[in-house]
N, C-alpha and C positions, 0 to 999 in steps of 0.2 A: 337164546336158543338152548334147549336142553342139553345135557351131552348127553351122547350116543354111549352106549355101552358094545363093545367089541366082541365077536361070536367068539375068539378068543382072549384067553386070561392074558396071552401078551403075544404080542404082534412087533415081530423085527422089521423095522425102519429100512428103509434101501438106504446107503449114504447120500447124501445131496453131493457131493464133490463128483457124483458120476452117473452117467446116463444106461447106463445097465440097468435093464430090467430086471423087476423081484420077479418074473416068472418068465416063461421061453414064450408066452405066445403076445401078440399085438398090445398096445396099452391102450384101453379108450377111454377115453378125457370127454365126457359130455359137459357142454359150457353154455350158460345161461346169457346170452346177450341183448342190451337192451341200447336202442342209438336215438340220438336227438338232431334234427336238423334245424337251424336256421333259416324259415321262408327268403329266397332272395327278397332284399329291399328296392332293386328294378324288375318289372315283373317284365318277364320273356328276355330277361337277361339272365341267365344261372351263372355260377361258378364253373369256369373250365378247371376240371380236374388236374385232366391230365399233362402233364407239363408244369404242374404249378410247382413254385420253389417253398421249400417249409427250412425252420430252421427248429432245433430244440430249445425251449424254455427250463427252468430250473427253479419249483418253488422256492420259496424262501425256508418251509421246511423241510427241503430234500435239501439243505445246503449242505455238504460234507459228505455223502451217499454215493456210491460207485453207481450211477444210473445208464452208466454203457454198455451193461449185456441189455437189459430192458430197454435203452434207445434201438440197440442194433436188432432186437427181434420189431420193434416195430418201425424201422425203415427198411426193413424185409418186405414186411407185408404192405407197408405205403408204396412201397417202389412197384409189389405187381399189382396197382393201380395206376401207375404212371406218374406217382408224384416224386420229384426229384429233390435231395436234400442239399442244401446252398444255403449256409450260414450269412452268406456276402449279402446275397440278393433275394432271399426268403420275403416271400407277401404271407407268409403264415405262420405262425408260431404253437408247435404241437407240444403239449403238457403231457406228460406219462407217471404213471403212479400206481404201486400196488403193493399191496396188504396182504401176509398172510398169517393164521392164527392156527396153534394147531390145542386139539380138546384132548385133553388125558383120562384116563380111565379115572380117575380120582381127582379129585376137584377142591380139595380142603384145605390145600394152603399153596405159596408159590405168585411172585406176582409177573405178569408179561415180561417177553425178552425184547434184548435189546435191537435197534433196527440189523440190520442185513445191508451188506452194500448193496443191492440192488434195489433201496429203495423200502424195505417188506420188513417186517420185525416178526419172529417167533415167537413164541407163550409156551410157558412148560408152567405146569401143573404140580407136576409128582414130585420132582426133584431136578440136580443139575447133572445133566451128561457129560460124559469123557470124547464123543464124537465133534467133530469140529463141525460149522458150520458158517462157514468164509468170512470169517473174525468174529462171528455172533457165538449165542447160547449152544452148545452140542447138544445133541440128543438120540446119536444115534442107537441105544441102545433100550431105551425106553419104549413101556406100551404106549401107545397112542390110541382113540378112538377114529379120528379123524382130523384132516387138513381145509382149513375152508379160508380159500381165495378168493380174493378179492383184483380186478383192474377198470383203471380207467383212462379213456384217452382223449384229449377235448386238441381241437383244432383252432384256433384262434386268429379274426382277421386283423394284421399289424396298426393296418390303417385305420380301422375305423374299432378295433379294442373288443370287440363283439366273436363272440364264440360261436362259430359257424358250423360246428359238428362237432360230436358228444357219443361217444360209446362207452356203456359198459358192461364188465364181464363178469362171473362169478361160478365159482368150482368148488364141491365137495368131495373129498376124495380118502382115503385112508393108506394113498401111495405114496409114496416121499421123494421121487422123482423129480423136484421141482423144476428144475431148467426146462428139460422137457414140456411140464404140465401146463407152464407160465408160455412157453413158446407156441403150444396148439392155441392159449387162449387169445392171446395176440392174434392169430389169425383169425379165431371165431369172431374175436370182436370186431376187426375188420371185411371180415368176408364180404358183406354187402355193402361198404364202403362205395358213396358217400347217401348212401337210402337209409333213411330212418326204419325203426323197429319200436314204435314206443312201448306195445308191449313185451316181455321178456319171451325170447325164443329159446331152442334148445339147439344145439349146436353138437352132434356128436363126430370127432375126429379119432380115427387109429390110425395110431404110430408103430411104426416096427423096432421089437427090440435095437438094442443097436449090439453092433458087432463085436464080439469078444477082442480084448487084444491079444494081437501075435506073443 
């Protein structure tokens, strides 16, 4: 994908360490989502969703990644579909994983950053920032073009090892919001959980700034 070139010559980053908005009014996050379902293999038998037990999986290249903000936004969103999380007695094993890349106004040298506990690794471009970003690359002061997210969520049955439902999501954005951004898409991904979508939809959510501190 090309980069984007920014209507401005630089563009101040929100910090990722906090959910303040770069501006005073709503945030809209439009989220591309795309879901896969598994035909049941007894016909006029489906999956009972609701009540069913999941537990989290942990690829072998997520080994070492803090993936428990990213687990708890989506047992957020599983839970207001009824499914309940139970390590003990889970029939399902749910994988979570997300990517994201940010494009700099300048593109001439500079190779990807390192992953992010949450799973996600940053890319700088231009040079190396002074802003933190939760043990990864900083960047808070640098121009960016844009943010482009990537998630995915796959459901898997214990027993028979077959992946029974498949979402994924994706966001372009030039806001740096991430907790936030990565939490509406979790929802959009799941919103019409457990209905497929195999074409890509659009999903648009506003969020309310959040509230100054005392």
């Amino acid at each position: 994908m090309p980069l984007l070139r920014p209507a401005l010559t630089a563009l101040t980053m929100c910090s990722a360490l906090t959910l303040a908005a770069c501006s005073t009014g709503p945030l809209r996050v439009s989220t591309d989502v795309q879901a896969f379902v598994r035909p049941a293999s007894t016909p006029g038998a489906p999956i009972q969703w609701r009540g069913a037990r999941y537990r989290f999986d942990v690829l072998p290249s997520q080994a070492g990644l803090n993936l428990a903000p990213l687990q708890a936004m989506t047992e957020a969103a599983l839970g207001a579909h009824g499914l309940v999380r139970d390590e003990a007695q889970a029939r399902f094993a749910v994988q979570v994983s997300a990517s994201l890349r940010s494009m700099w106004v300048d593109d001439g040298w500079g190779p990807y950053g390192a992953y992010g506990p949450y799973g996600w690794g940053m890319g700088w471009r231009l040079g190396y920032g002074r802003g933190p970003w939760y043990g990864a690359y900083g960047a808070a002061t640098l121009p960016t073009s844009t943010y482009l997210r990537e998630l995915r969520i796959a459901v898997q049955d214990i027993a028979s090892g077959q992946t029974v439902y498949e979402t994924r999501a994706r966001n372009e954005s030039p806001n740096g919001q991430q907790d936030a951004i990565f939490g509406a898409m979790v929802n959009a991904a799941l919103k019409d959980f457990p209905h497929a979508a195999a074409s890509w939809q659009r999903v648009d959510t506003e969020l309310l700034p959040a509230a100054a501190p005392d």
